[in-house]
C-alpha positions in Angstrom: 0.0 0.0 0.0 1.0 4.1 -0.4 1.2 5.7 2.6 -2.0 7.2 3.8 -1.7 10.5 1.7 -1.5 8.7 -1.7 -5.5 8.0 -2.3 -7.3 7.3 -5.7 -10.2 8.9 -6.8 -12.6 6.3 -5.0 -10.7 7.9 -1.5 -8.9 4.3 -0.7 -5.0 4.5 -0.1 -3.5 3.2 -3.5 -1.7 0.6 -3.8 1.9 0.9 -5.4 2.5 -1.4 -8.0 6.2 -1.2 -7.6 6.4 -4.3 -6.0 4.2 -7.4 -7.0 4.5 -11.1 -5.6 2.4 -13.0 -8.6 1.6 -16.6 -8.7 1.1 -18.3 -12.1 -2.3 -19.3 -12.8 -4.6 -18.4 -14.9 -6.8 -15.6 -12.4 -3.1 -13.8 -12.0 -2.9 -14.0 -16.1 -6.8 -12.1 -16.3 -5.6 -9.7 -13.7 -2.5 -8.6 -15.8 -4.3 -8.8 -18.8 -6.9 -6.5 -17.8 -4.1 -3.9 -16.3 -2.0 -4.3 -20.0 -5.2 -3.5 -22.4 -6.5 -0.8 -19.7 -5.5 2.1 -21.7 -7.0 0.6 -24.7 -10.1 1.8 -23.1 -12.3 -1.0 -24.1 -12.7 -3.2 -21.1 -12.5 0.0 -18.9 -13.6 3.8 -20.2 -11.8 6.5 -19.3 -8.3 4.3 -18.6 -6.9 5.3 -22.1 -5.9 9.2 -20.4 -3.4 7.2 -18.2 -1.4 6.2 -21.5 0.3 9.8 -20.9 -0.7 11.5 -17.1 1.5 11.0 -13.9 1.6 7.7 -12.7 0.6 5.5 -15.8 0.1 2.1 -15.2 -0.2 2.7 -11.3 -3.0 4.9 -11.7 -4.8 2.7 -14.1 -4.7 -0.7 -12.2 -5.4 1.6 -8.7 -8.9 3.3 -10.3 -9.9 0.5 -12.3 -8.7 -3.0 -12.3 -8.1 -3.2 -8.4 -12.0 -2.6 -8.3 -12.6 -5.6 -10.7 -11.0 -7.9 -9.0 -12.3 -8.0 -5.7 -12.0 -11.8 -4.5 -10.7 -13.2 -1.7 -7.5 -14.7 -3.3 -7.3 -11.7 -6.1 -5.3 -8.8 -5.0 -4.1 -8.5 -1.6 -2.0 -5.8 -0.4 0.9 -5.3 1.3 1.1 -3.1 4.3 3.3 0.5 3.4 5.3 -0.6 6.4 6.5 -3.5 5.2 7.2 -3.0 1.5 6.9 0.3 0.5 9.8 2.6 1.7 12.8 2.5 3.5 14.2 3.8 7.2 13.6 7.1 7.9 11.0 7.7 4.9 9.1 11.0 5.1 6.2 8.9 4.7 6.4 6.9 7.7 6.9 3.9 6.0 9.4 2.1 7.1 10.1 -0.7 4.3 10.9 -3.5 6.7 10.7 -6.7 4.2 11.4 -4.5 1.1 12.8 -1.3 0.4 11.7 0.9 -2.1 13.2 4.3 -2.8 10.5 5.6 -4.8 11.0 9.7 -3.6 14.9 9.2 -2.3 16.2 7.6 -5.2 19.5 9.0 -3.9 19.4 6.5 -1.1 19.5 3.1 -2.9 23.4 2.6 -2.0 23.0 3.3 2.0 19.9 1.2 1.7 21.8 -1.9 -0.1 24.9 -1.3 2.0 22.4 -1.9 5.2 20.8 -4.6 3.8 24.1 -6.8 3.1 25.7 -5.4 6.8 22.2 -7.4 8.1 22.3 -10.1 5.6 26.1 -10.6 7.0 25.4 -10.0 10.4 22.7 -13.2 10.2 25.5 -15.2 8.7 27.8 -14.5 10.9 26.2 -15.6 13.8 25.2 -19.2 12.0 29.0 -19.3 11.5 29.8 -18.8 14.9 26.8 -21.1 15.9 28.3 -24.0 13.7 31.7 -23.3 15.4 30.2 -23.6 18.5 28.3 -26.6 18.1 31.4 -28.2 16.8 34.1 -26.6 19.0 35.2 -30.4 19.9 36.5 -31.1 16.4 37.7 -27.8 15.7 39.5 -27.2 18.9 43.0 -28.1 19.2 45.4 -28.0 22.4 48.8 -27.7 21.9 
């Protein structure tokens, strides 16, 4: 989801089609079919302006797709927190599972180089874990 300030013209918070977890079958296939021939305006009137405004595609599957789909299993979205922006956002959105620089492009390299200092950090303590566990062989007195 956008952060709280981002609404479409129906007032809901919009969703930010930046990131996308898909499964393949054949309701994910209708869904993306009906966002790709949006603008062709003859499933849904009206979508063809987004071919050149702000926001293309976004704004097409948030004020017309994401209101034709509407099953249980059909679009769920993500909370902003967890996927759409990054520590320390203006937003408030804080990006825990994934980042996404989308105002603070500027950002992406402090935002990788935190991401592989966790992504060692984790590792590191397995290593030390294994050692541990296995400090018998490993440990020689002289």
């Amino acid at each position: 989801m956008d952060p709280s300030w981002c609404r479409d013209s129906h007032g809901h918070p919009g969703m930010n089609t930046g990131f996308i977890v898909a499964q393949n079958n054949a309701r994910t296939r209708e869904i993306l079919d009906a966002w790709a021939t949006c603008p062709d305006g003859a499933r849904y009137p009206g979508c063809a302006r987004w071919k050149n405004e702000k926001v293309f595609e976004q704004t097409a599957f948030n004020e017309y797709v994401r209101y034709d789909f509407t099953g249980e299993d059909d679009i769920k979205p993500l909370p902003c927190d967890e996927t759409d922006g990054y520590p320390g956002s203006p937003d408030l959105c804080a990006g825990e599972l994934v980042r996404h620089f989308w105002r603070e492009k500027g950002r992406v390299k402090e935002g990788i180089v935190g991401a592989l200092g966790r992504v060692m950090e984790a590792w590191l303590e397995g290593l030390r874990e294994g050692f541990w566990e296995r400090r018998d062989l490993l440990y020689v007195e002289e």
